[in-house]
PyMOL commands that place a pseudoatom at each C-alpha (Angstrom):
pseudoatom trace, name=CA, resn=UNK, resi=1, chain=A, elem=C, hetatm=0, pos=[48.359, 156.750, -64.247]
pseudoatom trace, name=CA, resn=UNK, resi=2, chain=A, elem=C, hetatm=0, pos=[49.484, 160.800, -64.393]
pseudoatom trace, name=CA, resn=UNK, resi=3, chain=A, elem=C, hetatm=0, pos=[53.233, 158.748, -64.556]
pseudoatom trace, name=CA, resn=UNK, resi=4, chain=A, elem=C, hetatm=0, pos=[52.401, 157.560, -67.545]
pseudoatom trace, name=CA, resn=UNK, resi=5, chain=A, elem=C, hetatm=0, pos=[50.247, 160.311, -69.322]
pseudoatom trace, name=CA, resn=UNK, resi=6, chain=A, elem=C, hetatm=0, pos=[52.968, 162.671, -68.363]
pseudoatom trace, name=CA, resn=UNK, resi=7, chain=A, elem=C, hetatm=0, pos=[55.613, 160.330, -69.809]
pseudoatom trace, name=CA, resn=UNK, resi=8, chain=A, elem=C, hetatm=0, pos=[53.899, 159.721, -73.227]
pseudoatom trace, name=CA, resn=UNK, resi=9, chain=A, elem=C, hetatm=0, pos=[53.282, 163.566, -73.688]
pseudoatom trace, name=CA, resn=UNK, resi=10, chain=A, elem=C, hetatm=0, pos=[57.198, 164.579, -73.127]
pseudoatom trace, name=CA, resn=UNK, resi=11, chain=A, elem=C, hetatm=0, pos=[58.157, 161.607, -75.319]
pseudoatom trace, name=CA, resn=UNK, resi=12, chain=A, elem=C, hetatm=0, pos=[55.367, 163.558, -77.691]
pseudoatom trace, name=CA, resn=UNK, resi=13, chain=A, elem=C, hetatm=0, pos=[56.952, 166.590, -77.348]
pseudoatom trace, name=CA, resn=UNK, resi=14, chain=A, elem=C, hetatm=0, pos=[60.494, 164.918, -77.581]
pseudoatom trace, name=CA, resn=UNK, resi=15, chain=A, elem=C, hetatm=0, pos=[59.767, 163.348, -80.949]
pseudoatom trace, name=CA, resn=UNK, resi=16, chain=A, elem=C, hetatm=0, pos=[58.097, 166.839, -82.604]
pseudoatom trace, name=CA, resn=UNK, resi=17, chain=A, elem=C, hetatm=0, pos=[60.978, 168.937, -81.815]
pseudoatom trace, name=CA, resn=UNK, resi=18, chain=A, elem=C, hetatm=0, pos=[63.286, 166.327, -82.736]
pseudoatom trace, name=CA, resn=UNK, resi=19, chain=A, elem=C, hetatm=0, pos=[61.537, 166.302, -86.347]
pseudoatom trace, name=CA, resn=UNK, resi=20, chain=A, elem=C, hetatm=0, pos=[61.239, 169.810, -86.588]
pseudoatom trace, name=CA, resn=UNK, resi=21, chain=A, elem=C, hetatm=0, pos=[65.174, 170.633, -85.840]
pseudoatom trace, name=CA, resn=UNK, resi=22, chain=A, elem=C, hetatm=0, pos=[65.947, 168.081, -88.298]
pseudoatom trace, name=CA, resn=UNK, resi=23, chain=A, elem=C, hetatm=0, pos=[63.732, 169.336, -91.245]
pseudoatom trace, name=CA, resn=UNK, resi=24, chain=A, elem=C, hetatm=0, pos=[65.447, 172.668, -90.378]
pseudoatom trace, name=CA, resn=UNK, resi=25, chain=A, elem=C, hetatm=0, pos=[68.746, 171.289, -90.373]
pseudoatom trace, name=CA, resn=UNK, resi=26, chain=A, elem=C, hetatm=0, pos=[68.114, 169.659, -93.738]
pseudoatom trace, name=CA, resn=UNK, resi=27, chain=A, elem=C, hetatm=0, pos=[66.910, 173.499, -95.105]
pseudoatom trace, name=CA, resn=UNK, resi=28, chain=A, elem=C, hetatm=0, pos=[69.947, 174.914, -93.841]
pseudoatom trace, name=CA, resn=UNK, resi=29, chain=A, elem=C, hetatm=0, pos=[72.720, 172.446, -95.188]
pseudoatom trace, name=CA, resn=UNK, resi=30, chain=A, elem=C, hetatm=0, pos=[74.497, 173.613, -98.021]
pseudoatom trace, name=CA, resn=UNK, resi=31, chain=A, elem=C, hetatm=0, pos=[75.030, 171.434, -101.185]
pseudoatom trace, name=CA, resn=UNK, resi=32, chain=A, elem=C, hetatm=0, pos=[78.629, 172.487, -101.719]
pseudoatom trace, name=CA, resn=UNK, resi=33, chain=A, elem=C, hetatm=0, pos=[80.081, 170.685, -98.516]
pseudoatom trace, name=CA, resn=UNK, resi=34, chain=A, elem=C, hetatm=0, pos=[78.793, 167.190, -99.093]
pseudoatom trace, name=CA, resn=UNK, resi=35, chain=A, elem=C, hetatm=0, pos=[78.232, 167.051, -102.880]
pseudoatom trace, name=CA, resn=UNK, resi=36, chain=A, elem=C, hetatm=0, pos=[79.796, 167.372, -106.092]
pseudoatom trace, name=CA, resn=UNK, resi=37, chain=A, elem=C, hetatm=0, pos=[78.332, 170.582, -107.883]
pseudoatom trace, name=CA, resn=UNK, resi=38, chain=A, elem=C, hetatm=0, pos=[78.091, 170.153, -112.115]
pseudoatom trace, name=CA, resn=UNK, resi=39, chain=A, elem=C, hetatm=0, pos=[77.781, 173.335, -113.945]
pseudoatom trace, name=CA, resn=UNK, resi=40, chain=A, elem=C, hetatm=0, pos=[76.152, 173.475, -116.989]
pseudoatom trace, name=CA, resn=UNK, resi=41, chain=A, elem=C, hetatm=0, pos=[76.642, 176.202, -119.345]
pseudoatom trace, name=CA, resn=UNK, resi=42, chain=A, elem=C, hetatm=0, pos=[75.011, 175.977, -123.126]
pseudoatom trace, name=CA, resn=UNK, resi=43, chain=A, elem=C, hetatm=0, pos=[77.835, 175.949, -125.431]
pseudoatom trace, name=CA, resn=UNK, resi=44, chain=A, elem=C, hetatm=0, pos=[76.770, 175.879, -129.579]
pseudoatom trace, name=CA, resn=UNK, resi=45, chain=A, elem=C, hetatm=0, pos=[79.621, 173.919, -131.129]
pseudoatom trace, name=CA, resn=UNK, resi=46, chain=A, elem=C, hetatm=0, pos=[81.265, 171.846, -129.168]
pseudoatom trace, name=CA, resn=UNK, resi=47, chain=A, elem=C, hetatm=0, pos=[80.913, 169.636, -125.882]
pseudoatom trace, name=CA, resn=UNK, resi=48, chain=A, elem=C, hetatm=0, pos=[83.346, 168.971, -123.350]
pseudoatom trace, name=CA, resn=UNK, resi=49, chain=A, elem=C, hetatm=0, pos=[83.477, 166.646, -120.605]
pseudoatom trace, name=CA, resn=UNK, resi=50, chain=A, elem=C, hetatm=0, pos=[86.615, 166.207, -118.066]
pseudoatom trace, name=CA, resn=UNK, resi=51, chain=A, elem=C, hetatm=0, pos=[87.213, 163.580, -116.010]
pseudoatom trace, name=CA, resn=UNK, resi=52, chain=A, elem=C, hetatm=0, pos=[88.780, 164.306, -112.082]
pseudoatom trace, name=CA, resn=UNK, resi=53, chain=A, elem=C, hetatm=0, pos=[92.137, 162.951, -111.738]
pseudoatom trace, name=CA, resn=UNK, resi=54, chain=A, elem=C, hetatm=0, pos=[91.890, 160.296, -109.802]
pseudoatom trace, name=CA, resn=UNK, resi=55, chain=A, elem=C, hetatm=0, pos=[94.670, 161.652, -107.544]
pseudoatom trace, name=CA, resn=UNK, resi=56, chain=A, elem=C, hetatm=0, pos=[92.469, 164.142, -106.078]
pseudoatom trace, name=CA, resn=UNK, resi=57, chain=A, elem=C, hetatm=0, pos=[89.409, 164.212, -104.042]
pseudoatom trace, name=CA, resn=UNK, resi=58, chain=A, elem=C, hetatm=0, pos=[85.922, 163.974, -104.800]
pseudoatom trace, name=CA, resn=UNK, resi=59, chain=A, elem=C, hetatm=0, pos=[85.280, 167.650, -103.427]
pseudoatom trace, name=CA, resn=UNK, resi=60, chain=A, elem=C, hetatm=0, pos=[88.365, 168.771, -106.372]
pseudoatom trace, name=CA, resn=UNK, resi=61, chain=A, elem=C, hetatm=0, pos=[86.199, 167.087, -109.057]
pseudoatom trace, name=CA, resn=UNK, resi=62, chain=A, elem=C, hetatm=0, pos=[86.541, 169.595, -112.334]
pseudoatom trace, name=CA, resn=UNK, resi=63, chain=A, elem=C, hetatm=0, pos=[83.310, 170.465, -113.814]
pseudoatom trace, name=CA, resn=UNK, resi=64, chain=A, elem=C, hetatm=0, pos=[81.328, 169.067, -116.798]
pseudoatom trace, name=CA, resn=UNK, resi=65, chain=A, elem=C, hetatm=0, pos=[80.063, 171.253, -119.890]
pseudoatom trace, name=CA, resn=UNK, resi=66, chain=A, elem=C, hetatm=0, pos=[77.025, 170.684, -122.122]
pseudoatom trace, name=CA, resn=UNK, resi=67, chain=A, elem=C, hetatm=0, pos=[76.654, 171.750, -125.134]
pseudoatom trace, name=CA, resn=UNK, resi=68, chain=A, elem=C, hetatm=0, pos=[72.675, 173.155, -126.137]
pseudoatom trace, name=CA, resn=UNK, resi=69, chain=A, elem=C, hetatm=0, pos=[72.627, 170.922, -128.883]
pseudoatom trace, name=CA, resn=UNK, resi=70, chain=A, elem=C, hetatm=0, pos=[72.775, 167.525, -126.180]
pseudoatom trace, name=CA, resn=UNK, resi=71, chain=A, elem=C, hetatm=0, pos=[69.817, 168.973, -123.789]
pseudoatom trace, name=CA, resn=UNK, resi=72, chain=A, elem=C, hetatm=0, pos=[66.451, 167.383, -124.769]
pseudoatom trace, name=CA, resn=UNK, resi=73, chain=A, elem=C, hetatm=0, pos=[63.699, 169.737, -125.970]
pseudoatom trace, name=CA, resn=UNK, resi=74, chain=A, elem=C, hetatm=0, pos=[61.284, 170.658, -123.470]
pseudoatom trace, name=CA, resn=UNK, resi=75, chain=A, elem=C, hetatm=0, pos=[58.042, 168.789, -122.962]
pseudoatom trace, name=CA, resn=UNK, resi=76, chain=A, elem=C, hetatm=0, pos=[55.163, 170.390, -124.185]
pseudoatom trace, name=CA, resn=UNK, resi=77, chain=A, elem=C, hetatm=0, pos=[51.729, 169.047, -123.436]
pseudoatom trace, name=CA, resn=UNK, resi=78, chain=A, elem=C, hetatm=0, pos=[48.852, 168.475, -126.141]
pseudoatom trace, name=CA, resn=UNK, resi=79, chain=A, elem=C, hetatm=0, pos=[45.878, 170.509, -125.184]
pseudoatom trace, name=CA, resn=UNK, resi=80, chain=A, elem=C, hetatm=0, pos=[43.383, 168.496, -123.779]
pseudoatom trace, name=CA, resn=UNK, resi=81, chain=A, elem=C, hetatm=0, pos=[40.323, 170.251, -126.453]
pseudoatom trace, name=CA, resn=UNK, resi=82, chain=A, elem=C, hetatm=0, pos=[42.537, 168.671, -129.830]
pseudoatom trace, name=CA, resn=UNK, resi=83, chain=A, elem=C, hetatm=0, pos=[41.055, 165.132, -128.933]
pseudoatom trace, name=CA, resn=UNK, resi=84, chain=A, elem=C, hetatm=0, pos=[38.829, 163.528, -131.253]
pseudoatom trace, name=CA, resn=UNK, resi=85, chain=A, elem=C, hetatm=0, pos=[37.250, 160.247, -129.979]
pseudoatom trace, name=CA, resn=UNK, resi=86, chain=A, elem=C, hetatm=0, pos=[36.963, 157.566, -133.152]
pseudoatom trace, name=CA, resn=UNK, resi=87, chain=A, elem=C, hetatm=0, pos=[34.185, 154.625, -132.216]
pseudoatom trace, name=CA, resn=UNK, resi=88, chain=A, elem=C, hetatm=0, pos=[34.974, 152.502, -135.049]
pseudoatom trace, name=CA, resn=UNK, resi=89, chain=A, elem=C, hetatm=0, pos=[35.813, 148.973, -134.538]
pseudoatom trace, name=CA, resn=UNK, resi=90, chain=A, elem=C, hetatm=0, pos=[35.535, 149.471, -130.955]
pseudoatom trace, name=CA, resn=UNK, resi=91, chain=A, elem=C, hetatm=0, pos=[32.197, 147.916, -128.930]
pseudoatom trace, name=CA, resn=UNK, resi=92, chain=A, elem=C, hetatm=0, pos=[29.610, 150.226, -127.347]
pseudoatom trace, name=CA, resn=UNK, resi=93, chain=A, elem=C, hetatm=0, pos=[29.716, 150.701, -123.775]
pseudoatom trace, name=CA, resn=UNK, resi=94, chain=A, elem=C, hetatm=0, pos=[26.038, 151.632, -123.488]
pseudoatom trace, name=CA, resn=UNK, resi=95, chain=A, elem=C, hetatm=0, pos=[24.498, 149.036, -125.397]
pseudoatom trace, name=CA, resn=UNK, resi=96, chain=A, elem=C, hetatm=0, pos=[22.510, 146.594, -123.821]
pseudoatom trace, name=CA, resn=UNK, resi=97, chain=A, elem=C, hetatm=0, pos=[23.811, 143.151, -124.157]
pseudoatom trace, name=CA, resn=UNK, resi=98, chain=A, elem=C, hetatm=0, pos=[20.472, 141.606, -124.931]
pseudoatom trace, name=CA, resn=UNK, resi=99, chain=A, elem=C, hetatm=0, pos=[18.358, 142.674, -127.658]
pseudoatom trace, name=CA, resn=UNK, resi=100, chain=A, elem=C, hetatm=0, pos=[14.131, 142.597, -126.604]
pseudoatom trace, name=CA, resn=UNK, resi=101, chain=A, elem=C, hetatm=0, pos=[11.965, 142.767, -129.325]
pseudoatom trace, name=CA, resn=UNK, resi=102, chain=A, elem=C, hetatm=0, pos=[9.197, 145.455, -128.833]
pseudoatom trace, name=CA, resn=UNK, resi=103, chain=A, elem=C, hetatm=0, pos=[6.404, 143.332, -129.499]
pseudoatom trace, name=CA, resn=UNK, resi=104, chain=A, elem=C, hetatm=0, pos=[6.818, 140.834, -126.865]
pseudoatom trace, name=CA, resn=UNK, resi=105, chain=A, elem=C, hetatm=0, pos=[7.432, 143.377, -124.387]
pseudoatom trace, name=CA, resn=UNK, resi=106, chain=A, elem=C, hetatm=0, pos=[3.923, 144.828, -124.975]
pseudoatom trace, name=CA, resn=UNK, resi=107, chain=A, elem=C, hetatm=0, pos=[2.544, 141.187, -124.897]
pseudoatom trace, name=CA, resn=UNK, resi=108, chain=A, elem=C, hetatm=0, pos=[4.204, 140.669, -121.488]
pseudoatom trace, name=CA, resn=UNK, resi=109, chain=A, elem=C, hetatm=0, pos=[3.024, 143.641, -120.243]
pseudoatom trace, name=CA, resn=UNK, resi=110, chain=A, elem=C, hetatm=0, pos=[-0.671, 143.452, -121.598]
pseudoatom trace, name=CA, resn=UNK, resi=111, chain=A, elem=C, hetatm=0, pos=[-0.744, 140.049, -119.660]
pseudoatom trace, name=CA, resn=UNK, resi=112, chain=A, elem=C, hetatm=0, pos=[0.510, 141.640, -116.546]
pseudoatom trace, name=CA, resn=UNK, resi=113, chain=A, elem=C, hetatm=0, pos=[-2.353, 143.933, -116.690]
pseudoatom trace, name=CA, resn=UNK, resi=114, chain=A, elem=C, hetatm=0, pos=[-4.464, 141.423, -117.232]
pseudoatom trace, name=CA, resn=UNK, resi=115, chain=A, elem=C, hetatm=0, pos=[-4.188, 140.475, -113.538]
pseudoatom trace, name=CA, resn=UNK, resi=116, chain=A, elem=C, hetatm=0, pos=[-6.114, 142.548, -111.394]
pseudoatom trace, name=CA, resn=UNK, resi=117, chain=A, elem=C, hetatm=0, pos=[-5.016, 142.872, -107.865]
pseudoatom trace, name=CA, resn=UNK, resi=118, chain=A, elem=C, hetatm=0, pos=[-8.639, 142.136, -106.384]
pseudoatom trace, name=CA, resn=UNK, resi=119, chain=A, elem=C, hetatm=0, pos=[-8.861, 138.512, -105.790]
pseudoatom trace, name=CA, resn=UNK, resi=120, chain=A, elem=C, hetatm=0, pos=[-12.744, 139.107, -107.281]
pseudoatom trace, name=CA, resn=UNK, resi=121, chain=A, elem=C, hetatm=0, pos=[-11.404, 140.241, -110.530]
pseudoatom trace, name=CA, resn=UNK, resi=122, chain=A, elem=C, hetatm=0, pos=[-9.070, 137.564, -111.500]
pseudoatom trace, name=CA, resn=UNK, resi=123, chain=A, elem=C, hetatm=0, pos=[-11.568, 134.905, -112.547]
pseudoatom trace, name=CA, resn=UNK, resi=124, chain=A, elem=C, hetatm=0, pos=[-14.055, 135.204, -114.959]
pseudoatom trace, name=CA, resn=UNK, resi=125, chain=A, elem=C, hetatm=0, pos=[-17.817, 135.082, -112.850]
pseudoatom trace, name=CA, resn=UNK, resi=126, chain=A, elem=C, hetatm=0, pos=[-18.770, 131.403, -113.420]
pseudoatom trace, name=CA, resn=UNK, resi=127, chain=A, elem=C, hetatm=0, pos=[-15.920, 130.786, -111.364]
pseudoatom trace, name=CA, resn=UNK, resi=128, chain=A, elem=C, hetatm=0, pos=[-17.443, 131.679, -108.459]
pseudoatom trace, name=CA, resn=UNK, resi=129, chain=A, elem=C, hetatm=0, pos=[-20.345, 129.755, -106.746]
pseudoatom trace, name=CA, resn=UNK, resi=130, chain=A, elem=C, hetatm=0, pos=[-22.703, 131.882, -104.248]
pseudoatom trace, name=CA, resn=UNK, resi=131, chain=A, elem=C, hetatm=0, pos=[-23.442, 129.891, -100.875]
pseudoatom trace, name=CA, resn=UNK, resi=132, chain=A, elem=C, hetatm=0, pos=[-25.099, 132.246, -98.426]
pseudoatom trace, name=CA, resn=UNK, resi=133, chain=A, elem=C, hetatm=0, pos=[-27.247, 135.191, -98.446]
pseudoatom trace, name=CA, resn=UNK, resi=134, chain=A, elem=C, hetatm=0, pos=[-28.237, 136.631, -95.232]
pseudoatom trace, name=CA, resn=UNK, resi=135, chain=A, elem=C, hetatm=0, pos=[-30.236, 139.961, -94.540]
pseudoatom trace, name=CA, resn=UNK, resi=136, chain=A, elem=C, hetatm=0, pos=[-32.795, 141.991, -95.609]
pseudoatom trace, name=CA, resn=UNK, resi=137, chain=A, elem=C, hetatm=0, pos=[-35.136, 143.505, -98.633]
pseudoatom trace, name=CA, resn=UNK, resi=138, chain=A, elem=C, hetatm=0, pos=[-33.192, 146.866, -98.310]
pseudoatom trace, name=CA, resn=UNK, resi=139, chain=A, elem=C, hetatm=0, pos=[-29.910, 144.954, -96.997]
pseudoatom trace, name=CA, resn=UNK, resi=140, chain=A, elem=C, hetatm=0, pos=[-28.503, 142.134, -98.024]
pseudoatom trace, name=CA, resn=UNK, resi=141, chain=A, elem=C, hetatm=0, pos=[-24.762, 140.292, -98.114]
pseudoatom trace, name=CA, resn=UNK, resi=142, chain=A, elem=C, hetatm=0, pos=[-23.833, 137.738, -100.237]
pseudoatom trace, name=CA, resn=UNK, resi=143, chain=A, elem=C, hetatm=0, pos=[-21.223, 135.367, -100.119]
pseudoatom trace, name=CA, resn=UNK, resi=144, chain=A, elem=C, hetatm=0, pos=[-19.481, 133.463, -103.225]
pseudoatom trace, name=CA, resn=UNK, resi=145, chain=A, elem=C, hetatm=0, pos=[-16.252, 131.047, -102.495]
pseudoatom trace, name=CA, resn=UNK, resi=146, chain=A, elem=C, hetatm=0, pos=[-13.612, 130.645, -105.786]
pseudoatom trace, name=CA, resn=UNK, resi=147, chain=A, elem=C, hetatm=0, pos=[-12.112, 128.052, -107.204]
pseudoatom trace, name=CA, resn=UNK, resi=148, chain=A, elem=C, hetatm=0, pos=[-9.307, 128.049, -104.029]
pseudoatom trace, name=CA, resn=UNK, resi=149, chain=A, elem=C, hetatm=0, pos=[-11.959, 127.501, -101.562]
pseudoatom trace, name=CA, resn=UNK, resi=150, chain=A, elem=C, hetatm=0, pos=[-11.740, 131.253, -100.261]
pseudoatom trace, name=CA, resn=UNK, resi=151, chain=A, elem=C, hetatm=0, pos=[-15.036, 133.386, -99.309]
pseudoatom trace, name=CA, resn=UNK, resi=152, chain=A, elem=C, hetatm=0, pos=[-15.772, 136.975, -100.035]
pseudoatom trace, name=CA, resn=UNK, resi=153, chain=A, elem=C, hetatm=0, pos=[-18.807, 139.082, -99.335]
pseudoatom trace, name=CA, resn=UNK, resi=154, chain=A, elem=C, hetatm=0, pos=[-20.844, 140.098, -102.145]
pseudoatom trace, name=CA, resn=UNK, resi=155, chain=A, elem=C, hetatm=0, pos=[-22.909, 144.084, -101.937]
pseudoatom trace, name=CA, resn=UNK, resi=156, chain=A, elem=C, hetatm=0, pos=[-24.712, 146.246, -104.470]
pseudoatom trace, name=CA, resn=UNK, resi=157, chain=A, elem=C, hetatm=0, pos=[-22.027, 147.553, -106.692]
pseudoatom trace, name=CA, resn=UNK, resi=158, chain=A, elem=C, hetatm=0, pos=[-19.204, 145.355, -105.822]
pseudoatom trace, name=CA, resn=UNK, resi=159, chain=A, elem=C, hetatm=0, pos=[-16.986, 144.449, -108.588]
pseudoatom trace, name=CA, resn=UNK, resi=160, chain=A, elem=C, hetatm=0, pos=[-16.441, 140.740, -109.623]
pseudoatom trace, name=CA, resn=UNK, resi=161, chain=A, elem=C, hetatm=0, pos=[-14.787, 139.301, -112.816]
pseudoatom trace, name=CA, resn=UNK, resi=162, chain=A, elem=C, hetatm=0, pos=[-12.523, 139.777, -115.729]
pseudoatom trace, name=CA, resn=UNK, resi=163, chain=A, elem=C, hetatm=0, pos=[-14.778, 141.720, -117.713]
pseudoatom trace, name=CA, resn=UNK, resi=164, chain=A, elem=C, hetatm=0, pos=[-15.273, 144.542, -115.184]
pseudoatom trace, name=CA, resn=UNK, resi=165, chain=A, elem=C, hetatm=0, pos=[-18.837, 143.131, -113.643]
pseudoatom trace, name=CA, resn=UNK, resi=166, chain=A, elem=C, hetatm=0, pos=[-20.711, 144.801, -111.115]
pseudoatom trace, name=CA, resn=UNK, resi=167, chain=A, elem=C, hetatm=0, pos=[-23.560, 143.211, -108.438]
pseudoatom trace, name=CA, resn=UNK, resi=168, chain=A, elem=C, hetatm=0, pos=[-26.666, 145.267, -109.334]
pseudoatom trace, name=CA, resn=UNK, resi=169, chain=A, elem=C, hetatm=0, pos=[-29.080, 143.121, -107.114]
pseudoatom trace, name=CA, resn=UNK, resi=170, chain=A, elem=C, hetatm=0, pos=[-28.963, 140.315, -104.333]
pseudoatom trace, name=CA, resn=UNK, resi=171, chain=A, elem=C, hetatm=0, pos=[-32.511, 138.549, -103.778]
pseudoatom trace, name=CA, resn=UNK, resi=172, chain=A, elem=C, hetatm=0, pos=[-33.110, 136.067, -101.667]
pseudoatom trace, name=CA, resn=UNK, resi=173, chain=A, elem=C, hetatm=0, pos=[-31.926, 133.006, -103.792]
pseudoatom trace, name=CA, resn=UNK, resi=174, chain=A, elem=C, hetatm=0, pos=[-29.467, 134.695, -106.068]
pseudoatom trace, name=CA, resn=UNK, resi=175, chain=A, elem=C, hetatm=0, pos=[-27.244, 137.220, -107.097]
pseudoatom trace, name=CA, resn=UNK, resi=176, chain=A, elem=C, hetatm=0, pos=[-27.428, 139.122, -110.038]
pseudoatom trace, name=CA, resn=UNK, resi=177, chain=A, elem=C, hetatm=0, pos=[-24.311, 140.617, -112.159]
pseudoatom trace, name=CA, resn=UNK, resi=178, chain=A, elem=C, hetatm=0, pos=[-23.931, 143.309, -115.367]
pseudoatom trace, name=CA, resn=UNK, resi=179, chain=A, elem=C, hetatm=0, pos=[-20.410, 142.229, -117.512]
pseudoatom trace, name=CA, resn=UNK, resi=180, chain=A, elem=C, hetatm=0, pos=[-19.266, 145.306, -119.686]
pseudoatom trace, name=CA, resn=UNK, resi=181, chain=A, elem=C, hetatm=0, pos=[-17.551, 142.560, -122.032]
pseudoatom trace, name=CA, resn=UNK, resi=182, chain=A, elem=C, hetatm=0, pos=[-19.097, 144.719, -125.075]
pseudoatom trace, name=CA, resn=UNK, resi=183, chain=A, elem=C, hetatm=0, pos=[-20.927, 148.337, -125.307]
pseudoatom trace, name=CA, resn=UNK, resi=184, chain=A, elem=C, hetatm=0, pos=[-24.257, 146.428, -124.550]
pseudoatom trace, name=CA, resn=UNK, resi=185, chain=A, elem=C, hetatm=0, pos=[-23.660, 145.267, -121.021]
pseudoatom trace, name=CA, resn=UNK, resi=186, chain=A, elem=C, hetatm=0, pos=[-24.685, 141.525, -120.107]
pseudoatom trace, name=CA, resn=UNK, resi=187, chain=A, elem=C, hetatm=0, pos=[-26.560, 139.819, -117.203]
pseudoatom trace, name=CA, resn=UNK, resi=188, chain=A, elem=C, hetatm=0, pos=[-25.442, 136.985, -115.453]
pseudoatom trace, name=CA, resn=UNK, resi=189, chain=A, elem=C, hetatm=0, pos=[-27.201, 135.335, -112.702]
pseudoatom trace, name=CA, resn=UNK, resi=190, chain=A, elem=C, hetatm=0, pos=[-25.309, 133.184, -109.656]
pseudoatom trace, name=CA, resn=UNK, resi=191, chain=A, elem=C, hetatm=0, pos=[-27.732, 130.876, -108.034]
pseudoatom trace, name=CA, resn=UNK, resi=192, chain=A, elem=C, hetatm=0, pos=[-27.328, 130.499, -104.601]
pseudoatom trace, name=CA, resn=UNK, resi=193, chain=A, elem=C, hetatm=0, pos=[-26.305, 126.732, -103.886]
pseudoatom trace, name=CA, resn=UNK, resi=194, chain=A, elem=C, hetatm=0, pos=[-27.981, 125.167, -101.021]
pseudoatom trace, name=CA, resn=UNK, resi=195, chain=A, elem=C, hetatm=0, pos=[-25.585, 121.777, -100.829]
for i in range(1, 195): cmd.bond("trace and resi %d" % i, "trace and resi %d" % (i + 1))
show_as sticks, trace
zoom trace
């Protein structure tokens, strides 16, 4: 196992020095020896290209001359503060693509808040039938069953209906309930069934 760590890290070391002798190398070579060199000098009139002889070598190659006239302008770059964005004809990125009228939203929503999360105040109070009393004058638990056949227990001030009711008294043979439908609150009375 140390055979072949020790291996792996001289072929490491190999293949860095190797890289970094031949990224020197390429530093250090001159363009002259392996090249052909053009020299360009800015001339106002005329422009004059020779050809090399073909007799001779590339490294003998005669020089070319361009004139300032044939040199493309330099590139100048548009500030980027000059740009002016024009939105006609072209579609809005941040518009929704359906349109909801206002109106039914609020509906939507009033009917969501319609539904209370208490399970007592979903149904309006007839709903709910009363089949068991059990305690005392100064303590007594009711229990009513809905429309899904589910039972909940009934005490002084618990709240029951759509129209914000509240138990104010449980006798011995009903159960009776103040609905704040109006300003002038209203009594309703849920008769304990005995069948």
């Amino acid at each position: 196992m140390k055979k072949i760590k020790l291996i792996a890290g001289a072929f490491i070391i190999i293949c860095f020095s190797a890289s970094v002798a031949f990224t020197a190398e390429v530093k250090n070579a001159s363009p002259s020896s392996s090249h052909t060199s053009v020299k360009v000098t800015p001339v106002a009139t005329t422009t004059q290209v020779k050809q090399p002889s073909v007799v001779g070598s590339v490294a003998n190659a005669a020089p070319a001359v361009i004139s300032a006239q044939d040199q493309p302008p330099p590139l100048t770059v548009a500030p980027a503060d000059n740009y002016i964005y024009n939105p006609s004809g072209k579609p809005d990125p941040f518009r929704p693509f359906v349109t909801v009228d206002a109106a039914i939203v609020k509906q939507q929503v009033a009917k969501k808040a319609e539904v209370s999360m208490f399970p007592l105040q979903r149904a309006d109070i007839e709903r709910y039938r009363v089949v068991g009393i059990a305690g005392d004058k100064d303590h007594r638990v009711a229990i009513c069953e809905d429309a899904a056949k589910k039972f909940y227990p009934l005490y002084v001030g618990t709240r029951i209906g759509l129209y914000n009711g509240r138990v104010i008294e449980i006798l011995a043979d009903r159960v009776i309930v103040e609905e704040y439908e109006t300003k002038k609150p209203r009594r309703v009375i849920l008769k304990l069934r005995k069948n």
